[in-house]
mmCIF file of the N, C-alpha and C atoms, coordinates in Angstrom:
data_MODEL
# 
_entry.id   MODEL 
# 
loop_
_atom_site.group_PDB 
_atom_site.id 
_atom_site.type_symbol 
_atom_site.label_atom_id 
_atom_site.label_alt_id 
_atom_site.label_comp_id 
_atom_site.label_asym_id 
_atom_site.label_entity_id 
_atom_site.label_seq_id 
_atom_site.pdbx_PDB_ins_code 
_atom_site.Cartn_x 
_atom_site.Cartn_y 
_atom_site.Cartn_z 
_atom_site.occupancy 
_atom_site.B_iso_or_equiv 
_atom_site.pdbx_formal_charge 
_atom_site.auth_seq_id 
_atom_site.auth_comp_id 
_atom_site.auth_asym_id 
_atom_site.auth_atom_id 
_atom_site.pdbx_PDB_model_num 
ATOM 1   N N  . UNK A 1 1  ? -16.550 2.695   1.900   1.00 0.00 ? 1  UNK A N  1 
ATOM 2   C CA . UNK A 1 1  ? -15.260 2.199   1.474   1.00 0.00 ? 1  UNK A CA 1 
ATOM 3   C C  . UNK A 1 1  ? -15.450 1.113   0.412   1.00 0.00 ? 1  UNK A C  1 
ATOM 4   N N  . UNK A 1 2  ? -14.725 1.255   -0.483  1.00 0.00 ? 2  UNK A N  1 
ATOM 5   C CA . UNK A 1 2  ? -15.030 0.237   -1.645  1.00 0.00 ? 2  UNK A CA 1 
ATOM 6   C C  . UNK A 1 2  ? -14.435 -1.030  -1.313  1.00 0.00 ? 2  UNK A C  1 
ATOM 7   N N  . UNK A 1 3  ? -14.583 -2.074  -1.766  1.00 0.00 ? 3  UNK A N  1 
ATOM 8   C CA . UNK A 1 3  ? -14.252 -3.505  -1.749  1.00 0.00 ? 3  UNK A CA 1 
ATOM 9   C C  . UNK A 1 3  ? -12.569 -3.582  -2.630  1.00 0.00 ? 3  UNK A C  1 
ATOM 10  N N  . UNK A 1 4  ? -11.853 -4.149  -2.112  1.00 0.00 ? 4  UNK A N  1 
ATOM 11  C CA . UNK A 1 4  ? -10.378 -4.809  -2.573  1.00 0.00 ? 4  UNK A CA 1 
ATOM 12  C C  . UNK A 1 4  ? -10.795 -5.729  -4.063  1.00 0.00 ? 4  UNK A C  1 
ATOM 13  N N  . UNK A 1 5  ? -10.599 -4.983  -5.143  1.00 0.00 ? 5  UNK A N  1 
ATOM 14  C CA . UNK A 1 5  ? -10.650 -5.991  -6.123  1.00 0.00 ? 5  UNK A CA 1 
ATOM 15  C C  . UNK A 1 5  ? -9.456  -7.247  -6.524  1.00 0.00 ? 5  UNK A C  1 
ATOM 16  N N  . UNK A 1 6  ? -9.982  -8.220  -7.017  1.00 0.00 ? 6  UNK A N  1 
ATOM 17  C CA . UNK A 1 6  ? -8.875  -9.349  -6.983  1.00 0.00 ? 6  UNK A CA 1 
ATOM 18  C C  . UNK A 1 6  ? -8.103  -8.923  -8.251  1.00 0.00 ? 6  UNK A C  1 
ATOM 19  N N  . UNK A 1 7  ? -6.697  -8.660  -8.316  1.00 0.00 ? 7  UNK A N  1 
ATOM 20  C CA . UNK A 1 7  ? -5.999  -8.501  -9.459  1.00 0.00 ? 7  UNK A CA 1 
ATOM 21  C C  . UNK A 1 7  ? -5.080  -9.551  -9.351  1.00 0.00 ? 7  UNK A C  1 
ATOM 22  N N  . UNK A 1 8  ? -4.900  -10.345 -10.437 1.00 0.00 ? 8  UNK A N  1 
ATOM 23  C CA . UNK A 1 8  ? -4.190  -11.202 -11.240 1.00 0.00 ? 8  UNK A CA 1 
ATOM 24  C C  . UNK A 1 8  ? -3.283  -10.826 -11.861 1.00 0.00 ? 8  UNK A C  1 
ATOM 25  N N  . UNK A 1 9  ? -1.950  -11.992 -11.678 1.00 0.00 ? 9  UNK A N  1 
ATOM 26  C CA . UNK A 1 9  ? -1.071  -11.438 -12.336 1.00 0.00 ? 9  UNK A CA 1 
ATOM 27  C C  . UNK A 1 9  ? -0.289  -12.539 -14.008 1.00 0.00 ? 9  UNK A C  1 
ATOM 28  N N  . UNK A 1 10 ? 0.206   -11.756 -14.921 1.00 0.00 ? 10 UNK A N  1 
ATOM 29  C CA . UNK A 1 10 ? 0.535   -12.696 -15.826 1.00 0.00 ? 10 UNK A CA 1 
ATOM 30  C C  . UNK A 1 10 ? 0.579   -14.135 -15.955 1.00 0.00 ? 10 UNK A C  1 
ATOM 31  N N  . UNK A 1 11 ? 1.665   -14.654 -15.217 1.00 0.00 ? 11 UNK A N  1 
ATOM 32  C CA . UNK A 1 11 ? 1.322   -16.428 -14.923 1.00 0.00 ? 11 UNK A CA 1 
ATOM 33  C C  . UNK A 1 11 ? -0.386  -16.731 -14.676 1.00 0.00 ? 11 UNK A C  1 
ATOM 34  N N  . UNK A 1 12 ? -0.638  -16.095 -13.619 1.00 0.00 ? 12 UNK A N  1 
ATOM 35  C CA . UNK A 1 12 ? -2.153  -16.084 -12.925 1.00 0.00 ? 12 UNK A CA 1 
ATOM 36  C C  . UNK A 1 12 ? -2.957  -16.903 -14.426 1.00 0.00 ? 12 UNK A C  1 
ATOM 37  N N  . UNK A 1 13 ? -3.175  -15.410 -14.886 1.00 0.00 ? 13 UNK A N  1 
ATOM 38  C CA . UNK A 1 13 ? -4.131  -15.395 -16.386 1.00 0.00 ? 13 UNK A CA 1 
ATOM 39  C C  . UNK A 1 13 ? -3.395  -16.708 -17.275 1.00 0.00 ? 13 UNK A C  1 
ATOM 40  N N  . UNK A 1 14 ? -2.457  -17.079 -17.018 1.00 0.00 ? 14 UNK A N  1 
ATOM 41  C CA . UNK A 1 14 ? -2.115  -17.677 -18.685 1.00 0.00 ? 14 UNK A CA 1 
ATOM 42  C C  . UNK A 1 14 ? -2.373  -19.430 -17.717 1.00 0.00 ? 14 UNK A C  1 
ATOM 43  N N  . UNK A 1 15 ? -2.113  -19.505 -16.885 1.00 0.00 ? 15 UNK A N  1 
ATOM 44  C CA . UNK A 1 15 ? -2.734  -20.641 -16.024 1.00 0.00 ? 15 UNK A CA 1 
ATOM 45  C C  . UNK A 1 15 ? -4.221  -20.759 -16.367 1.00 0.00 ? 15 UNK A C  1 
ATOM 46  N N  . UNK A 1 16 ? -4.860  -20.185 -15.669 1.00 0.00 ? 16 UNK A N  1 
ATOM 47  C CA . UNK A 1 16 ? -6.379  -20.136 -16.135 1.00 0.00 ? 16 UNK A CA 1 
ATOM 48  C C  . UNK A 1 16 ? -6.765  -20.355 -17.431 1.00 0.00 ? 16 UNK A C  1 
ATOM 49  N N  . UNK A 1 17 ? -6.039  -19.100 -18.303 1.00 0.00 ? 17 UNK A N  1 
ATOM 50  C CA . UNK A 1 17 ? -6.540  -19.581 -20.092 1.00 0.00 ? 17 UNK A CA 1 
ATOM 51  C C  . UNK A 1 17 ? -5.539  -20.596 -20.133 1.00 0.00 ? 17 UNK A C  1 
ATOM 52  N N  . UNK A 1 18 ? -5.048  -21.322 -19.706 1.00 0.00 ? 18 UNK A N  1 
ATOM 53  C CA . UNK A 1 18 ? -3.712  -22.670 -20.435 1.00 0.00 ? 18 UNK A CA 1 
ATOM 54  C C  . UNK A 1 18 ? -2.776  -21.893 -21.822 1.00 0.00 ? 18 UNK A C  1 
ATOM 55  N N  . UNK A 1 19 ? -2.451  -20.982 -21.916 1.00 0.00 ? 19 UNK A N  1 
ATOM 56  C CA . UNK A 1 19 ? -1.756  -20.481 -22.390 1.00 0.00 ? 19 UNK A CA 1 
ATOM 57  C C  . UNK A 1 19 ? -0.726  -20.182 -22.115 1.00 0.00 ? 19 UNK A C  1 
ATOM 58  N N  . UNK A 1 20 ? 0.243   -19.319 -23.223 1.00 0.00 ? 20 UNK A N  1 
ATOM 59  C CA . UNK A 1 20 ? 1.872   -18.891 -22.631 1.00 0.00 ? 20 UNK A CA 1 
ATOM 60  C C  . UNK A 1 20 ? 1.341   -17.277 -21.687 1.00 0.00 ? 20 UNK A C  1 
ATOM 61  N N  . UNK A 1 21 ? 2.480   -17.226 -21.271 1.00 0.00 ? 21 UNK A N  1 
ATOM 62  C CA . UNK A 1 21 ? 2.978   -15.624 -20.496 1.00 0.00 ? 21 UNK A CA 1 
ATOM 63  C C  . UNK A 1 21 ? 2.766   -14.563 -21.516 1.00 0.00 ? 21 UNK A C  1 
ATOM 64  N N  . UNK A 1 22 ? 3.511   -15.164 -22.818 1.00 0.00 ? 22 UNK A N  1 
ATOM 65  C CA . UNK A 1 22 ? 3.661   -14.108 -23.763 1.00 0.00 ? 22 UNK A CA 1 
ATOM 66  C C  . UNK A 1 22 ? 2.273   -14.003 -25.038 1.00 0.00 ? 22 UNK A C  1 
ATOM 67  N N  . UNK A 1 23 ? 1.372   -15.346 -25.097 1.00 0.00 ? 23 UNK A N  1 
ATOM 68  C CA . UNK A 1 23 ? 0.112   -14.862 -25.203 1.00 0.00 ? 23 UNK A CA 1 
ATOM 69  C C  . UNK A 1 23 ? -0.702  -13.714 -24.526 1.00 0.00 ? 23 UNK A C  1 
ATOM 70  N N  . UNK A 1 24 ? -0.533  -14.220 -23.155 1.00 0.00 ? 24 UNK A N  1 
ATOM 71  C CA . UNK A 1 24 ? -1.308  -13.421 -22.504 1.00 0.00 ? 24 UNK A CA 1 
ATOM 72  C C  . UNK A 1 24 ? -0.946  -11.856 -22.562 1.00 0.00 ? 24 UNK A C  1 
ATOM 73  N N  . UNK A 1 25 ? 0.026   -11.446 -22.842 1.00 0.00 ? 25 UNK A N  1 
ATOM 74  C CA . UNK A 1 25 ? 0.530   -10.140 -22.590 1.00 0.00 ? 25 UNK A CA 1 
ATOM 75  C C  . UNK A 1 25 ? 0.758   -9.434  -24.042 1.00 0.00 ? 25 UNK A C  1 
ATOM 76  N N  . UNK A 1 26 ? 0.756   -10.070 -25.041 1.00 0.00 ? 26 UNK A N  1 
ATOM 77  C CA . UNK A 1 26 ? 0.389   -9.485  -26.347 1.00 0.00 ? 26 UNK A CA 1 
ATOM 78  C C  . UNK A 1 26 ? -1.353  -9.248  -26.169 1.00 0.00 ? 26 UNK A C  1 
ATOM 79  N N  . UNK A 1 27 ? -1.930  -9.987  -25.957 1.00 0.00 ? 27 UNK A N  1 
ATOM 80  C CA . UNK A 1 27 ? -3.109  -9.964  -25.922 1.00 0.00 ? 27 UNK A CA 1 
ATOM 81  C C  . UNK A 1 27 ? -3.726  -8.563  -25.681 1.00 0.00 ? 27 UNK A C  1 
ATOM 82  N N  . UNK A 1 28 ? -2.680  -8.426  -23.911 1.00 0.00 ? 28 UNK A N  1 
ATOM 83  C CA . UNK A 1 28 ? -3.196  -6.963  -22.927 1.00 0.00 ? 28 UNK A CA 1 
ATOM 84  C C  . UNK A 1 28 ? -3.094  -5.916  -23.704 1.00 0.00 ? 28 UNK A C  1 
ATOM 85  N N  . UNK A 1 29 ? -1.512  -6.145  -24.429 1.00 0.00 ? 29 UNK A N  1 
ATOM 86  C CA . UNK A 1 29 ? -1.340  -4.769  -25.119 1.00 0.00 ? 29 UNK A CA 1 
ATOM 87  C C  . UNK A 1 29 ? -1.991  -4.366  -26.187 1.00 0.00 ? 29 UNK A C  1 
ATOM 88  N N  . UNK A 1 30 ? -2.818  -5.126  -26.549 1.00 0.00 ? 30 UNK A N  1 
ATOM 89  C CA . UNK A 1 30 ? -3.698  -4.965  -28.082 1.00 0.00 ? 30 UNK A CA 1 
ATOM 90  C C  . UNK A 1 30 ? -3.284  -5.480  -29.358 1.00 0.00 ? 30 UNK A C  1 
ATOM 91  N N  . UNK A 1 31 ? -2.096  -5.713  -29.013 1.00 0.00 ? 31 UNK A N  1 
ATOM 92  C CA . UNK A 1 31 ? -1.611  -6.097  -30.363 1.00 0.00 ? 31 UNK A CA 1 
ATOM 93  C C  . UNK A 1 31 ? -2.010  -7.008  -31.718 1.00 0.00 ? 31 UNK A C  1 
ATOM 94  N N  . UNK A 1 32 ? -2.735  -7.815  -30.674 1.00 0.00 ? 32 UNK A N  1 
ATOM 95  C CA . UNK A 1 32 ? -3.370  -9.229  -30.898 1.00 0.00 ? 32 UNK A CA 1 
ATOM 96  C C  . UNK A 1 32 ? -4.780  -9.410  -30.613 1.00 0.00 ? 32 UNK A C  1 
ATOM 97  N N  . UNK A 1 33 ? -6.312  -9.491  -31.598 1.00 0.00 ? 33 UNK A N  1 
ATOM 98  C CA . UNK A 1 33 ? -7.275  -9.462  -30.899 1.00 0.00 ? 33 UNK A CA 1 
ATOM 99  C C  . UNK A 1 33 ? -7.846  -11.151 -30.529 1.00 0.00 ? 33 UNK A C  1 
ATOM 100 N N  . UNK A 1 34 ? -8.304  -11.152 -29.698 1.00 0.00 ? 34 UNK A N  1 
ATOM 101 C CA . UNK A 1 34 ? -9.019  -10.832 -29.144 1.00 0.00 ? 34 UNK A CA 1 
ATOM 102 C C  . UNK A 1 34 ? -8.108  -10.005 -28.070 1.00 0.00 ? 34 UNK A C  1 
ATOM 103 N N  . UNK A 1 35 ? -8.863  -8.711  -27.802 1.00 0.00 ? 35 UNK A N  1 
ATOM 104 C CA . UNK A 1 35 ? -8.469  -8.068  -26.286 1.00 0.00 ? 35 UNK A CA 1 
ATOM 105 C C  . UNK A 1 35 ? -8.615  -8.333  -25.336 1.00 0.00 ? 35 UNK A C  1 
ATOM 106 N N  . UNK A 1 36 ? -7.511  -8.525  -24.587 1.00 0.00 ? 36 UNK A N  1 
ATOM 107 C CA . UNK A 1 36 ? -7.647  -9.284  -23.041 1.00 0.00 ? 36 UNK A CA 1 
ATOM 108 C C  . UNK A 1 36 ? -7.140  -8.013  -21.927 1.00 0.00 ? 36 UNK A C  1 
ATOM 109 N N  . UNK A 1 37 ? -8.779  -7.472  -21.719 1.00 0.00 ? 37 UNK A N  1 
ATOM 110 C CA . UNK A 1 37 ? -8.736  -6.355  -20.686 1.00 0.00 ? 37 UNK A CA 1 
ATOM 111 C C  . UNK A 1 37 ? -7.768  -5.968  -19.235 1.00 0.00 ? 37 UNK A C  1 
ATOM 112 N N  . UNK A 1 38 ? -7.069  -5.197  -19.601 1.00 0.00 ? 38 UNK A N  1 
ATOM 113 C CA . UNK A 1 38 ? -6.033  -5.152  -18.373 1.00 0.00 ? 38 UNK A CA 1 
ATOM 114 C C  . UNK A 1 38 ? -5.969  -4.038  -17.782 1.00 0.00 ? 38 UNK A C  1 
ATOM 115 N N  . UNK A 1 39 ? -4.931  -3.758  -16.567 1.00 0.00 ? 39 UNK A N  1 
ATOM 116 C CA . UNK A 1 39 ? -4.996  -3.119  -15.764 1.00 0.00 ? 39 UNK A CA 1 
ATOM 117 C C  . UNK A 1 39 ? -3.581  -2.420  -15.714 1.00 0.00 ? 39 UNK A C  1 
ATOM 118 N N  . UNK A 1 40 ? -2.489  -1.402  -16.253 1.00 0.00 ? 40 UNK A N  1 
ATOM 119 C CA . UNK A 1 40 ? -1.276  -1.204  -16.015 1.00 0.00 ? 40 UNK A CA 1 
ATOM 120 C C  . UNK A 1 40 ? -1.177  -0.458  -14.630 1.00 0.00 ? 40 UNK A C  1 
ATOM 121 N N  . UNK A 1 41 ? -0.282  -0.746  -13.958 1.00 0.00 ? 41 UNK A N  1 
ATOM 122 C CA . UNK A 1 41 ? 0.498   -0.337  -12.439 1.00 0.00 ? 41 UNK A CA 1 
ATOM 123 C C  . UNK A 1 41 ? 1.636   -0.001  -12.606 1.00 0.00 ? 41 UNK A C  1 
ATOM 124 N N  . UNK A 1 42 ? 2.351   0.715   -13.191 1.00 0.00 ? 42 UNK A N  1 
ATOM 125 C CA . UNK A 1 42 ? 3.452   1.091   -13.487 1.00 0.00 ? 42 UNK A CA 1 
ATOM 126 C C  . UNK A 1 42 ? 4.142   -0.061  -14.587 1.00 0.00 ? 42 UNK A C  1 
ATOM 127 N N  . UNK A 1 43 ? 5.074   -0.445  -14.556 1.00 0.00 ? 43 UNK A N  1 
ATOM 128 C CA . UNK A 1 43 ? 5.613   -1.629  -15.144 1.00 0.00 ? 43 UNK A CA 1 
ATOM 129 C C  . UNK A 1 43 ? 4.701   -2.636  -15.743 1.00 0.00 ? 43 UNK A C  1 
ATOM 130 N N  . UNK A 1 44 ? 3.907   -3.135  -14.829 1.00 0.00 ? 44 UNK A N  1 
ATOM 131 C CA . UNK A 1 44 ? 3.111   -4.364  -14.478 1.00 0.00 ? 44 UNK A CA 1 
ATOM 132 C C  . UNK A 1 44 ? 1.749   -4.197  -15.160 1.00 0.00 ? 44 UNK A C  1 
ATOM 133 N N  . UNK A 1 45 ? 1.748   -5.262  -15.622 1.00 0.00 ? 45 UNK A N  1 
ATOM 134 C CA . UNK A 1 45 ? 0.645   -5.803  -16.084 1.00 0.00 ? 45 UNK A CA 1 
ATOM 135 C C  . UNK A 1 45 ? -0.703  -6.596  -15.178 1.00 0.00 ? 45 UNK A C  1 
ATOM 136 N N  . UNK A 1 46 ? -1.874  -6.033  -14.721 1.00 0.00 ? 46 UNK A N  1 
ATOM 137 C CA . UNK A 1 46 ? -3.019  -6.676  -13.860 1.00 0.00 ? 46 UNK A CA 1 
ATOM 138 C C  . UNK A 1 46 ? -3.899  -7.141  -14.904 1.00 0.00 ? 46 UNK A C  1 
ATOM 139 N N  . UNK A 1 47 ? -4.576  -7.853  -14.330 1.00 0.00 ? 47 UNK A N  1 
ATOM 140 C CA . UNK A 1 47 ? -6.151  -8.215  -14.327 1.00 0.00 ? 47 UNK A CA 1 
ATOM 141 C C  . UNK A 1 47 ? -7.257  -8.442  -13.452 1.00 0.00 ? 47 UNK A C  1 
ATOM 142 N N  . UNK A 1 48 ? -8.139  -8.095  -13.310 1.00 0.00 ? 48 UNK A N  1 
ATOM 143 C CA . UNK A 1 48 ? -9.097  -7.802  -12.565 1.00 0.00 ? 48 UNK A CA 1 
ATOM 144 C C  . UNK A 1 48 ? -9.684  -9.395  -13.011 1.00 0.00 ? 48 UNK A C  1 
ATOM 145 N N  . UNK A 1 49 ? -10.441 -10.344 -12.110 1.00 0.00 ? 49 UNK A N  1 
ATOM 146 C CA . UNK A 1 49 ? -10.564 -11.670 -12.234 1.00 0.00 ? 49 UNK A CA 1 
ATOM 147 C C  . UNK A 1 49 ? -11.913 -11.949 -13.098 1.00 0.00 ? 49 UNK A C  1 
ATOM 148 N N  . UNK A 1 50 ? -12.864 -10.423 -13.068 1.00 0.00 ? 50 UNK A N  1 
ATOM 149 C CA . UNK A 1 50 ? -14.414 -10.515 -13.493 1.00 0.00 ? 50 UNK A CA 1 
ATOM 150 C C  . UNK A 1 50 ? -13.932 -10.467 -14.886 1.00 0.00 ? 50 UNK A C  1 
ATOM 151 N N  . UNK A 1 51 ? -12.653 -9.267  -15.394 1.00 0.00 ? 51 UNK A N  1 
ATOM 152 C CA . UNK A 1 51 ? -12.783 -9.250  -16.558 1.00 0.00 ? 51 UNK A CA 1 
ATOM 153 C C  . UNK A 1 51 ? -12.337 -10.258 -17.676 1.00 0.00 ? 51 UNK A C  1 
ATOM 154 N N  . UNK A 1 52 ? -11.084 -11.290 -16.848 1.00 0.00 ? 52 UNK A N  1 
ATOM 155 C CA . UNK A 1 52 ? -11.170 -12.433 -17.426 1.00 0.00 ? 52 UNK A CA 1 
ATOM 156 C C  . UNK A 1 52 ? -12.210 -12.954 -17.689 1.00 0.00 ? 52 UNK A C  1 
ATOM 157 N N  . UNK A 1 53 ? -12.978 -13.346 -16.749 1.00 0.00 ? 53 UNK A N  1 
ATOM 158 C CA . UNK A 1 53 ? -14.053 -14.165 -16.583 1.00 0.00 ? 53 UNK A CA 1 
ATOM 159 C C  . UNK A 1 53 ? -15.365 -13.547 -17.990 1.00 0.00 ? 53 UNK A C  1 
ATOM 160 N N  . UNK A 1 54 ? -15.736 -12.478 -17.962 1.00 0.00 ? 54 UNK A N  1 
ATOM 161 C CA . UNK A 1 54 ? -16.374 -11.793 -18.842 1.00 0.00 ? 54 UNK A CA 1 
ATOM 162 C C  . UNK A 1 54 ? -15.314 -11.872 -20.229 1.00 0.00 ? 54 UNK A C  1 
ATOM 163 N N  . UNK A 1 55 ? -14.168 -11.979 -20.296 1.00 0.00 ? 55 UNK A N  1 
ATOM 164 C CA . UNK A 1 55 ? -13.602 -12.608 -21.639 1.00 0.00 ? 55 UNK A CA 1 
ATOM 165 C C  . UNK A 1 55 ? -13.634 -13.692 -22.135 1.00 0.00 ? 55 UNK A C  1 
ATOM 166 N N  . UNK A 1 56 ? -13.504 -14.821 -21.248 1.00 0.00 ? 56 UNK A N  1 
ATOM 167 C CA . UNK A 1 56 ? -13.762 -15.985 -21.549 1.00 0.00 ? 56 UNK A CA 1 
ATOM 168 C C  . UNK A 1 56 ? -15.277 -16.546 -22.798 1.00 0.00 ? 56 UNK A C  1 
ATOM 169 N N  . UNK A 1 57 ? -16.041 -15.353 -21.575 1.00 0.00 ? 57 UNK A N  1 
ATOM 170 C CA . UNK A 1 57 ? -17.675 -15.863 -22.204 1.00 0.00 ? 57 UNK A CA 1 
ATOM 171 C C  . UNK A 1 57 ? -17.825 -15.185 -23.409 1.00 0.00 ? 57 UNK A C  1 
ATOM 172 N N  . UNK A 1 58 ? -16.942 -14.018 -23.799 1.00 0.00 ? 58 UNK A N  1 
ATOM 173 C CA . UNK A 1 58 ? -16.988 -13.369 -25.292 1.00 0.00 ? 58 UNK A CA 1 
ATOM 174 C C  . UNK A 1 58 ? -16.148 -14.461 -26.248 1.00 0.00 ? 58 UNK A C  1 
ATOM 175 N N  . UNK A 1 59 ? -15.333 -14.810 -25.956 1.00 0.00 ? 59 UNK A N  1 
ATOM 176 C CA . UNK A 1 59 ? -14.674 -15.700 -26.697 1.00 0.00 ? 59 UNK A CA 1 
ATOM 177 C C  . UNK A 1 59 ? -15.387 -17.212 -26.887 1.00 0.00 ? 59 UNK A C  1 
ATOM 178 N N  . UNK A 1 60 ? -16.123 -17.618 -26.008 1.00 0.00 ? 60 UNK A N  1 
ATOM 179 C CA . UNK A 1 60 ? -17.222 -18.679 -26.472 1.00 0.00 ? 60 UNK A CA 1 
ATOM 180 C C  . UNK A 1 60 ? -18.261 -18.473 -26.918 1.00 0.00 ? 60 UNK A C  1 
ATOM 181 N N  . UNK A 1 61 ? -18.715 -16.784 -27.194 1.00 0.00 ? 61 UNK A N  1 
ATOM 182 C CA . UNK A 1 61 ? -19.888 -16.655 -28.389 1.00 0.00 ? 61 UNK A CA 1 
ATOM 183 C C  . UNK A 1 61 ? -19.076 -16.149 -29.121 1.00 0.00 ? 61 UNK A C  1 
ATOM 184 N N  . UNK A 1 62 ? -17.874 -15.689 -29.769 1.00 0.00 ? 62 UNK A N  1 
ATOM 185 C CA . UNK A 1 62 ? -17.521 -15.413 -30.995 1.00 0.00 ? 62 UNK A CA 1 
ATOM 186 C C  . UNK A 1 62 ? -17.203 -16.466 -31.623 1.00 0.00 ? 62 UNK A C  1 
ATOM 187 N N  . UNK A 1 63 ? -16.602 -17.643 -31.066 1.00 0.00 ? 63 UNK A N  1 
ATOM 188 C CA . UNK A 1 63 ? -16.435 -19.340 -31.576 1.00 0.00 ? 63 UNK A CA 1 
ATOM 189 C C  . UNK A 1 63 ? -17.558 -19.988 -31.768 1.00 0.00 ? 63 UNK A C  1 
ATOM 190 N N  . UNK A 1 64 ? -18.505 -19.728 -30.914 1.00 0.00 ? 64 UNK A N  1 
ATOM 191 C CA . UNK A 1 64 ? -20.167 -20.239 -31.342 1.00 0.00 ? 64 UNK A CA 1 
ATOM 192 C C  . UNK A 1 64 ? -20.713 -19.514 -32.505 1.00 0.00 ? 64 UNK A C  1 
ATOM 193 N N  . UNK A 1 65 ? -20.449 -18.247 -32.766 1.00 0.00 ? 65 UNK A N  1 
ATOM 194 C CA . UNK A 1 65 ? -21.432 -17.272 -34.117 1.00 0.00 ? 65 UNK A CA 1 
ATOM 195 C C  . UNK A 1 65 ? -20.248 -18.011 -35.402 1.00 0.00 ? 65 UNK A C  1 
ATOM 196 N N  . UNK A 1 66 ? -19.139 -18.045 -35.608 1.00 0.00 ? 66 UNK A N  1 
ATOM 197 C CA . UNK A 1 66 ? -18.125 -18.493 -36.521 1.00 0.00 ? 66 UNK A CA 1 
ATOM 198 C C  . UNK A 1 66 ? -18.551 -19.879 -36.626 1.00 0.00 ? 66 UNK A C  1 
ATOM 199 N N  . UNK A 1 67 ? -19.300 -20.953 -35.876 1.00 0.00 ? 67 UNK A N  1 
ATOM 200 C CA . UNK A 1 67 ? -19.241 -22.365 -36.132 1.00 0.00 ? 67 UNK A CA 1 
ATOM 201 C C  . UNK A 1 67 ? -20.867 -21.990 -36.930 1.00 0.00 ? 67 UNK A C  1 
ATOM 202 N N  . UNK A 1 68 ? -21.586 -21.413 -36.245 1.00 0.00 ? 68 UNK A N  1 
ATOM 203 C CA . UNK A 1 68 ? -22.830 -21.016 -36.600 1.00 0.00 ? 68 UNK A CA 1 
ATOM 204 C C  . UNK A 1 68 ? -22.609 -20.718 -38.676 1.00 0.00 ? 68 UNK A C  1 
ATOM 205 N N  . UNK A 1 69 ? -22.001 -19.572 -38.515 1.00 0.00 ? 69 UNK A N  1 
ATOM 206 C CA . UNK A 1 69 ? -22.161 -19.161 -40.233 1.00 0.00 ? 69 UNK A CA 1 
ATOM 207 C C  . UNK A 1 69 ? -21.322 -20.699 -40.964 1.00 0.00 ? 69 UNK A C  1 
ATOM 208 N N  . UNK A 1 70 ? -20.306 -21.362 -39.990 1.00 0.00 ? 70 UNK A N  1 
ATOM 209 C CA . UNK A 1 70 ? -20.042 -21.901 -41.169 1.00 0.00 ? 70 UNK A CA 1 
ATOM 210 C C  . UNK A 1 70 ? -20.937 -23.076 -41.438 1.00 0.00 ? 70 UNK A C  1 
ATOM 211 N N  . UNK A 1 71 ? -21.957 -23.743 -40.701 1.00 0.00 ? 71 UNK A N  1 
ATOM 212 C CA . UNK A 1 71 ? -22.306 -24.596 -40.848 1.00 0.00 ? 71 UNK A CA 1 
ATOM 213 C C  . UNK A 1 71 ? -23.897 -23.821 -42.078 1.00 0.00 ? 71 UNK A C  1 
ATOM 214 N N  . UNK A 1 72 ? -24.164 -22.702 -42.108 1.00 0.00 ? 72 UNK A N  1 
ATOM 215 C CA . UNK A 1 72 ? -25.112 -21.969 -42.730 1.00 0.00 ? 72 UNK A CA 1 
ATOM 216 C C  . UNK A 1 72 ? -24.924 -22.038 -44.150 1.00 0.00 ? 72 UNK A C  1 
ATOM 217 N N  . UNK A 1 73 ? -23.258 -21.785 -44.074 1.00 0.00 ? 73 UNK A N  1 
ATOM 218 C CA . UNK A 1 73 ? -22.435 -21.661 -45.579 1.00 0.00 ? 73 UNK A CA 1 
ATOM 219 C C  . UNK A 1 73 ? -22.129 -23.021 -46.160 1.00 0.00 ? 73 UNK A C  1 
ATOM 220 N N  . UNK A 1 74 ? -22.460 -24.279 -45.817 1.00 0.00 ? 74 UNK A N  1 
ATOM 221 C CA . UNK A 1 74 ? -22.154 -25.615 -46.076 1.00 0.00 ? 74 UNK A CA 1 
ATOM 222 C C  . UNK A 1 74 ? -23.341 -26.026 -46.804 1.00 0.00 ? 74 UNK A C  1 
# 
């Protein structure tokens, strides 16, 4: 039997990143990159808590490689 994964819901995620509702949910839908991996349930919008977590850490090496070139380009 598989394990109950933790799914998160909109407020959830935008608490955690300190962001709006409506960040977070442009994000899910793609509209907006960076992509913030989600989960649809009919209506509803999930997140699975690893894949936040595994977004977070992409988004602090794409801000680390961007500080990187610019200090290369100076």
């Amino acid at each position: 039997m598989e394990k109950a994964m933790d799914l998160l819901t909109v407020p959830e995620v935008a608490r955690i990143l300190r962001v709006s509702c409506g960040w977070v949910r442009e994000h899910a839908r793609g509209r907006v990159r960076p992509v913030l991996p989600s989960v649809r349930i009919g209506r509803f919008i999930r997140f699975e808590s690893e894949a936040v977590s595994q977004f977070i850490v992409e988004c602090r090496c794409l801000h680390n490689q961007i500080l990187r070139r610019r200090k290369l380009a100076a």
